[in-house]
mmCIF file of the N, C-alpha and C atoms, coordinates in Angstrom:
data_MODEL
# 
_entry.id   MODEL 
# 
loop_
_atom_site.group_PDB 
_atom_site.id 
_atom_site.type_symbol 
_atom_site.label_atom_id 
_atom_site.label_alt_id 
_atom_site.label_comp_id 
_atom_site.label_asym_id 
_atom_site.label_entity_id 
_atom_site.label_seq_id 
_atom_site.pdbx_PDB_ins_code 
_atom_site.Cartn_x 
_atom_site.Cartn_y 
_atom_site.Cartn_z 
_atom_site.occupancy 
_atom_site.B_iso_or_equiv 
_atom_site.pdbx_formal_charge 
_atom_site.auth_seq_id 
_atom_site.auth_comp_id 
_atom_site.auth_asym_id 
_atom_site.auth_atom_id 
_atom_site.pdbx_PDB_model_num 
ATOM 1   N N  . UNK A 1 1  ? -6.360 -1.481  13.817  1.00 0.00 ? 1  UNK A N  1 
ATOM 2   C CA . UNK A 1 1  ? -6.960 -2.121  12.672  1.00 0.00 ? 1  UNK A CA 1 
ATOM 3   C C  . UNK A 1 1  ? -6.007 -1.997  11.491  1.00 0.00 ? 1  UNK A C  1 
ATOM 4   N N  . UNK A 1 2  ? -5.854 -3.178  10.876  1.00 0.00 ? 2  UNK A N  1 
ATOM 5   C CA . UNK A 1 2  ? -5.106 -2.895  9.290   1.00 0.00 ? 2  UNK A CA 1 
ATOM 6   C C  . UNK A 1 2  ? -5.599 -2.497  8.336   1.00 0.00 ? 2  UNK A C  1 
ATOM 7   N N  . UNK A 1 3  ? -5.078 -2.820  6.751   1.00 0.00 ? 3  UNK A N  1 
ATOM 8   C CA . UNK A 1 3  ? -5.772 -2.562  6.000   1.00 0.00 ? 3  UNK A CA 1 
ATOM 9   C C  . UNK A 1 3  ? -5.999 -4.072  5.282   1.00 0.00 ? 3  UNK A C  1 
ATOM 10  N N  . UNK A 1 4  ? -6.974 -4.373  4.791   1.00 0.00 ? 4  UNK A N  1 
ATOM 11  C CA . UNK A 1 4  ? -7.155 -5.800  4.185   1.00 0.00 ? 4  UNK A CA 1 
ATOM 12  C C  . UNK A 1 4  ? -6.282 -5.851  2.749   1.00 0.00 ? 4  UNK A C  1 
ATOM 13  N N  . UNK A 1 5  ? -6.070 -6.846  2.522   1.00 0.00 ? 5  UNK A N  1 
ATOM 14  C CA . UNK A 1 5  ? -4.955 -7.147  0.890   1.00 0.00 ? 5  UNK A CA 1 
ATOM 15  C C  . UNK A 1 5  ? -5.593 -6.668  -0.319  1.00 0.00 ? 5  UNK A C  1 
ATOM 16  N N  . UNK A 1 6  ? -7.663 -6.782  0.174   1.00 0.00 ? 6  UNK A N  1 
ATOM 17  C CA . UNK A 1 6  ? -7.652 -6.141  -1.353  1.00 0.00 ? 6  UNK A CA 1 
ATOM 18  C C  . UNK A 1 6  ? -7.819 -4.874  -1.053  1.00 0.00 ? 6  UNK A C  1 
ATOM 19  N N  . UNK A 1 7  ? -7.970 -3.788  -0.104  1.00 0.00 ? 7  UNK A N  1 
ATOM 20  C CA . UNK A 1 7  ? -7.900 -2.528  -0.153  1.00 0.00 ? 7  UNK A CA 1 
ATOM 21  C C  . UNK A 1 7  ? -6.247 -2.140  -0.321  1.00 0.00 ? 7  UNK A C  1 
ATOM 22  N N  . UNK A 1 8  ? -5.259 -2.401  -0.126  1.00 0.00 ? 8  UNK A N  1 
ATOM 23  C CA . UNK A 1 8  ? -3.741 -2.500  -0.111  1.00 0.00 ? 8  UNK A CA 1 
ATOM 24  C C  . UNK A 1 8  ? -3.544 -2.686  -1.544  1.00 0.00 ? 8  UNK A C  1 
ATOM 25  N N  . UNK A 1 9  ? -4.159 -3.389  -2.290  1.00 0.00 ? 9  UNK A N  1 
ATOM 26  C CA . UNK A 1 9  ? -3.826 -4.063  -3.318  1.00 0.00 ? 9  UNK A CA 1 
ATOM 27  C C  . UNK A 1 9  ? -4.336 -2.536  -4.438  1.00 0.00 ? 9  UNK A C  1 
ATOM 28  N N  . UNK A 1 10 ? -5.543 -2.146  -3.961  1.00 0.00 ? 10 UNK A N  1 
ATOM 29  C CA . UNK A 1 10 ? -6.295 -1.161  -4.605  1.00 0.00 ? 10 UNK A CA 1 
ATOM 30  C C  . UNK A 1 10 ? -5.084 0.793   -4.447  1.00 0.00 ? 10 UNK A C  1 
ATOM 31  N N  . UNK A 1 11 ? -4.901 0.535   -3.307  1.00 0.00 ? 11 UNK A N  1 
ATOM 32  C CA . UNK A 1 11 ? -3.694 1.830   -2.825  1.00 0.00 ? 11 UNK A CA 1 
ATOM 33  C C  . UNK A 1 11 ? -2.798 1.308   -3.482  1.00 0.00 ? 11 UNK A C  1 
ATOM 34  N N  . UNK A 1 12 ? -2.391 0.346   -3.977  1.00 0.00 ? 12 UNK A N  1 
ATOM 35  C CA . UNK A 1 12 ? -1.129 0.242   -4.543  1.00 0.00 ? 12 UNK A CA 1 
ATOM 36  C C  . UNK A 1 12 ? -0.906 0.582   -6.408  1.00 0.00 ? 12 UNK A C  1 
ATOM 37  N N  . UNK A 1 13 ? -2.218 0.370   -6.494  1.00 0.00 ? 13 UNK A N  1 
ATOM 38  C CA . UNK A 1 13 ? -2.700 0.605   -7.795  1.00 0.00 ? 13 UNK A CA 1 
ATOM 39  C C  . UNK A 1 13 ? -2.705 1.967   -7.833  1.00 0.00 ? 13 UNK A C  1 
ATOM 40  N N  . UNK A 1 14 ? -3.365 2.247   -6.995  1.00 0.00 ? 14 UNK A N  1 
ATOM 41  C CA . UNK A 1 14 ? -3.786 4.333   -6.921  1.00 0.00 ? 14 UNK A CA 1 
ATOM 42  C C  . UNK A 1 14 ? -2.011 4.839   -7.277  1.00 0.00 ? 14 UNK A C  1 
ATOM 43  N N  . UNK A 1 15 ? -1.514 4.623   -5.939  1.00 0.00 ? 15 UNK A N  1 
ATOM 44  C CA . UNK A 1 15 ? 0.055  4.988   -6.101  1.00 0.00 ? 15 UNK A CA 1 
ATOM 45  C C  . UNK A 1 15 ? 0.866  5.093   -7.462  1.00 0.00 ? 15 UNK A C  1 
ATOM 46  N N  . UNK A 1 16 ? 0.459  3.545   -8.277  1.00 0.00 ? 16 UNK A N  1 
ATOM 47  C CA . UNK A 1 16 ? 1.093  3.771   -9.343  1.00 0.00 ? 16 UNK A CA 1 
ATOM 48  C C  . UNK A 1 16 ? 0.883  4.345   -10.572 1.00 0.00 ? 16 UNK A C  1 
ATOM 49  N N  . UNK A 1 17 ? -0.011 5.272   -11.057 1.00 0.00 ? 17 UNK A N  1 
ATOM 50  C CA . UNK A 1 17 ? -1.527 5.984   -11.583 1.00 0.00 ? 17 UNK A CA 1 
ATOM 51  C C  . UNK A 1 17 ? -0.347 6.856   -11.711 1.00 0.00 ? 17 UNK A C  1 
ATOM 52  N N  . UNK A 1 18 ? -0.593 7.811   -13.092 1.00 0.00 ? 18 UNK A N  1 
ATOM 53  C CA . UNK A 1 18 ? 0.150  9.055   -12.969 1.00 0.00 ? 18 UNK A CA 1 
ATOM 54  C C  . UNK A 1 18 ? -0.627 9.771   -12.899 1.00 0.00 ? 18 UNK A C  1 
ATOM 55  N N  . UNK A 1 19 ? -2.171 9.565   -12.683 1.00 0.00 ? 19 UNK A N  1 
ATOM 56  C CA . UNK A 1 19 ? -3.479 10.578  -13.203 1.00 0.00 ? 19 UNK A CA 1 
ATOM 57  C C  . UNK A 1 19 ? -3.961 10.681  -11.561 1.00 0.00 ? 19 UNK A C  1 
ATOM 58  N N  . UNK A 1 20 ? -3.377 9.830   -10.870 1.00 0.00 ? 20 UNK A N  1 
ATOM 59  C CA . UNK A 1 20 ? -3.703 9.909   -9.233  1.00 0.00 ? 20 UNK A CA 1 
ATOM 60  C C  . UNK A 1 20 ? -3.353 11.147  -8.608  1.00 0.00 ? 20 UNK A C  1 
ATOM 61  N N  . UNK A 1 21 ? -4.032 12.037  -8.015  1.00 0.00 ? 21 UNK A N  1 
ATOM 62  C CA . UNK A 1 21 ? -3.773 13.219  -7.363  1.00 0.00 ? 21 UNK A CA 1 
ATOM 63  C C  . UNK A 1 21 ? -3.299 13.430  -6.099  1.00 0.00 ? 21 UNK A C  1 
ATOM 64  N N  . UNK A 1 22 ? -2.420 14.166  -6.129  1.00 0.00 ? 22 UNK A N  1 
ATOM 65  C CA . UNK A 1 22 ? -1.192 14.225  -4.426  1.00 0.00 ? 22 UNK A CA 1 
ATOM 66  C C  . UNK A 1 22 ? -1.924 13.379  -3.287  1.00 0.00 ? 22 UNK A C  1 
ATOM 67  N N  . UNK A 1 23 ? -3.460 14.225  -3.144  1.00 0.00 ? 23 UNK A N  1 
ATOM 68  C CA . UNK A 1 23 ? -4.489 13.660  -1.825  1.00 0.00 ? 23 UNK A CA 1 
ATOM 69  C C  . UNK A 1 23 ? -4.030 12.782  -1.887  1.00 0.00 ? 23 UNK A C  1 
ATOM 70  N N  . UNK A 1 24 ? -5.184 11.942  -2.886  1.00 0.00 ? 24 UNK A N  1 
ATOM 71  C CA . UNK A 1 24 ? -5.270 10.933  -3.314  1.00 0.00 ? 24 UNK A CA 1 
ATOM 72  C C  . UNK A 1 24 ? -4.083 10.225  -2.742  1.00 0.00 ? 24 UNK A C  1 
ATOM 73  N N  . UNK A 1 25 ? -2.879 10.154  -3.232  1.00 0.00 ? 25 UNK A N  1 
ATOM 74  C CA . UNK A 1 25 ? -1.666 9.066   -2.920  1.00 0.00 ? 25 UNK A CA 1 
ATOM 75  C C  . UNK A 1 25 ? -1.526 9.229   -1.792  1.00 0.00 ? 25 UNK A C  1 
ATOM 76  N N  . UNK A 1 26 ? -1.598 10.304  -1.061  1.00 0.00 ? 26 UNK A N  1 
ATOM 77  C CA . UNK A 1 26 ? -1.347 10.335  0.422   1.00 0.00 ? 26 UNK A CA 1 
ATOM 78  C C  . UNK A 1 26 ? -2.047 9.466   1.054   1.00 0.00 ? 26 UNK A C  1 
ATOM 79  N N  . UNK A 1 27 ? -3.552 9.773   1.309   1.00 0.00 ? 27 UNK A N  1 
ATOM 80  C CA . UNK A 1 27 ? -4.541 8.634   1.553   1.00 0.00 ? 27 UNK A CA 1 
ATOM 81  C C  . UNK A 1 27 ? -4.053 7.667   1.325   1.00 0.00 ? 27 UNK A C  1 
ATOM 82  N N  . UNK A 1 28 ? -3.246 6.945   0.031   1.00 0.00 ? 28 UNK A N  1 
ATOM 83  C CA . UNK A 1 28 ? -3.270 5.086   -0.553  1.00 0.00 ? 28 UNK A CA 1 
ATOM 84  C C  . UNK A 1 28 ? -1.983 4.681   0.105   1.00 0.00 ? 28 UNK A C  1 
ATOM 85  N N  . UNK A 1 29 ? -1.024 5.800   0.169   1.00 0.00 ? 29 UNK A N  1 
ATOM 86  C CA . UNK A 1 29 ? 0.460  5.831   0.980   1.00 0.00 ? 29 UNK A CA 1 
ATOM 87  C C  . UNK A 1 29 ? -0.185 5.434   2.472   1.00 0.00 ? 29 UNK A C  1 
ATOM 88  N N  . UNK A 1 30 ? -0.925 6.003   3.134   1.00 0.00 ? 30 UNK A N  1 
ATOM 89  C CA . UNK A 1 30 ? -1.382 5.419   4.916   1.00 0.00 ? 30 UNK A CA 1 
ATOM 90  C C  . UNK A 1 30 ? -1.929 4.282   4.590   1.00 0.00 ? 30 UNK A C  1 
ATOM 91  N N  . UNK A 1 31 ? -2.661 3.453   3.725   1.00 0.00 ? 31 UNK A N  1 
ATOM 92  C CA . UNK A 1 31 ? -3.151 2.335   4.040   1.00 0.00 ? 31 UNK A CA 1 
ATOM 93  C C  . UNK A 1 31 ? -2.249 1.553   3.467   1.00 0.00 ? 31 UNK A C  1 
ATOM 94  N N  . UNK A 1 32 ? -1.178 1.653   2.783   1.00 0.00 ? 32 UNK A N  1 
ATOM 95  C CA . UNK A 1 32 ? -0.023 0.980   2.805   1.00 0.00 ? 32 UNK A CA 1 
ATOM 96  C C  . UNK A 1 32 ? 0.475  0.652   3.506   1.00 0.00 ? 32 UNK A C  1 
ATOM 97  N N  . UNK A 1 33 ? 0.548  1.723   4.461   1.00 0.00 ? 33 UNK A N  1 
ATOM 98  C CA . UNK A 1 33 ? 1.113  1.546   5.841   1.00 0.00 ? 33 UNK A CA 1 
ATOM 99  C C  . UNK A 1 33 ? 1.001  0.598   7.047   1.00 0.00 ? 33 UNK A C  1 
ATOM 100 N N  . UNK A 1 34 ? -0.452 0.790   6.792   1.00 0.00 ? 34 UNK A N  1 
ATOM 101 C CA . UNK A 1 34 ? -1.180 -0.251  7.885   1.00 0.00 ? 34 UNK A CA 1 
ATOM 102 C C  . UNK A 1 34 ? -1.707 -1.425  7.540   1.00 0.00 ? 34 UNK A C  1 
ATOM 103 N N  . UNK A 1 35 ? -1.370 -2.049  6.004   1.00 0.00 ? 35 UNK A N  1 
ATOM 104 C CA . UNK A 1 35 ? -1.449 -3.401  5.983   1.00 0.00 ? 35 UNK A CA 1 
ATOM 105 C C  . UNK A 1 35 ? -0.298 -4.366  6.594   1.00 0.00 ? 35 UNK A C  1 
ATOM 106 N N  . UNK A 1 36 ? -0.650 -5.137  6.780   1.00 0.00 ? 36 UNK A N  1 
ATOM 107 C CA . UNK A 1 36 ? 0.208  -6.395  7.074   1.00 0.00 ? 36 UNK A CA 1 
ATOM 108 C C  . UNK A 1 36 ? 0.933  -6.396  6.051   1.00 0.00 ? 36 UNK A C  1 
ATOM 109 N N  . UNK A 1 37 ? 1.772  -6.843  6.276   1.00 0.00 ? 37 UNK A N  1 
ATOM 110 C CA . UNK A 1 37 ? 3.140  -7.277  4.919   1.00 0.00 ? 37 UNK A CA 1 
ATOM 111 C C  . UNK A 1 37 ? 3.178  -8.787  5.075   1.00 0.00 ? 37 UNK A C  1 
ATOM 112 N N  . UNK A 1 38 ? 3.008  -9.345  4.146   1.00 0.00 ? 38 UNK A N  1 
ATOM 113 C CA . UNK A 1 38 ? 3.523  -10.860 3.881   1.00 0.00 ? 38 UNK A CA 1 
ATOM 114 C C  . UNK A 1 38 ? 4.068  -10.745 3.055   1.00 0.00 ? 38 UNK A C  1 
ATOM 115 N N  . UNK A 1 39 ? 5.075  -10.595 2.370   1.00 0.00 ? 39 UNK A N  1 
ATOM 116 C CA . UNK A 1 39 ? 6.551  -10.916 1.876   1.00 0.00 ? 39 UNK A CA 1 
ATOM 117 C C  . UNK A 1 39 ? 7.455  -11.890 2.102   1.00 0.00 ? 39 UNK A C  1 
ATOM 118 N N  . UNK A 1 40 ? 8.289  -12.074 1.051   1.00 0.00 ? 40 UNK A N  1 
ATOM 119 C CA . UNK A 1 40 ? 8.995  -13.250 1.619   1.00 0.00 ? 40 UNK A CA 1 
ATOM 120 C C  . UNK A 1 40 ? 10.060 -12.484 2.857   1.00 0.00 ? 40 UNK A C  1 
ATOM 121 N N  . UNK A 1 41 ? 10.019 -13.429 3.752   1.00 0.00 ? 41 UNK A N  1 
ATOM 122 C CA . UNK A 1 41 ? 10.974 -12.980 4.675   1.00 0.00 ? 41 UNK A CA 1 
ATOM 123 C C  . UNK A 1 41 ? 12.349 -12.384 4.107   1.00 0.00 ? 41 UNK A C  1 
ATOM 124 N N  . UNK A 1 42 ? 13.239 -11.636 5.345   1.00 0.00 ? 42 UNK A N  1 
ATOM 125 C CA . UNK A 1 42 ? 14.650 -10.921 4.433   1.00 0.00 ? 42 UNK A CA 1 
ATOM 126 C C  . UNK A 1 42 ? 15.532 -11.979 5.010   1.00 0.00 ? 42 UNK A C  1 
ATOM 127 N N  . UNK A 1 43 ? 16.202 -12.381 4.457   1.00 0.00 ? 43 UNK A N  1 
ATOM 128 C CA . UNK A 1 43 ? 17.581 -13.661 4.394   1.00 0.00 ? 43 UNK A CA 1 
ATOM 129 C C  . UNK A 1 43 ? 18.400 -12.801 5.562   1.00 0.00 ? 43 UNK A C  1 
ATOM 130 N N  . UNK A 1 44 ? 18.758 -13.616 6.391   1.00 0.00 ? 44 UNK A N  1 
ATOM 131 C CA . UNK A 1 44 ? 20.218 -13.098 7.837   1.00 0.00 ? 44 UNK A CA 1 
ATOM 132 C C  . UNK A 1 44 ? 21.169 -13.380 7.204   1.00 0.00 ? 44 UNK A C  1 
ATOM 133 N N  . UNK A 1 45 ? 22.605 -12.467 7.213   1.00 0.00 ? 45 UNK A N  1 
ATOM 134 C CA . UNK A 1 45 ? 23.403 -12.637 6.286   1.00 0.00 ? 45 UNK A CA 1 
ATOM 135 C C  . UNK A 1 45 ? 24.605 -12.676 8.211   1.00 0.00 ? 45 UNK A C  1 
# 
């Protein structure tokens, strides 16, 4: 199972928090993990 874009979206927010506590980022750091990435693709050089 992933994580959906708006829970990803919400860990990404936590992460950037200076008031966010170690747990805390650890927890928002794994569901980072397990979202899907849609990004722009990386250019083949």
């Amino acid at each position: 199972m992933t994580t959906s874009k708006k829970d990803a979206s919400k860990a990404g927010k936590l992460l950037g928090s200076a008031k966010t506590s170690k747990t805390v980022k650890s927890v928002a750091a794994s569901d980072l993990a397990q979202a899907k990435h849609k990004g722009k693709p990386k250019k083949k050089k």
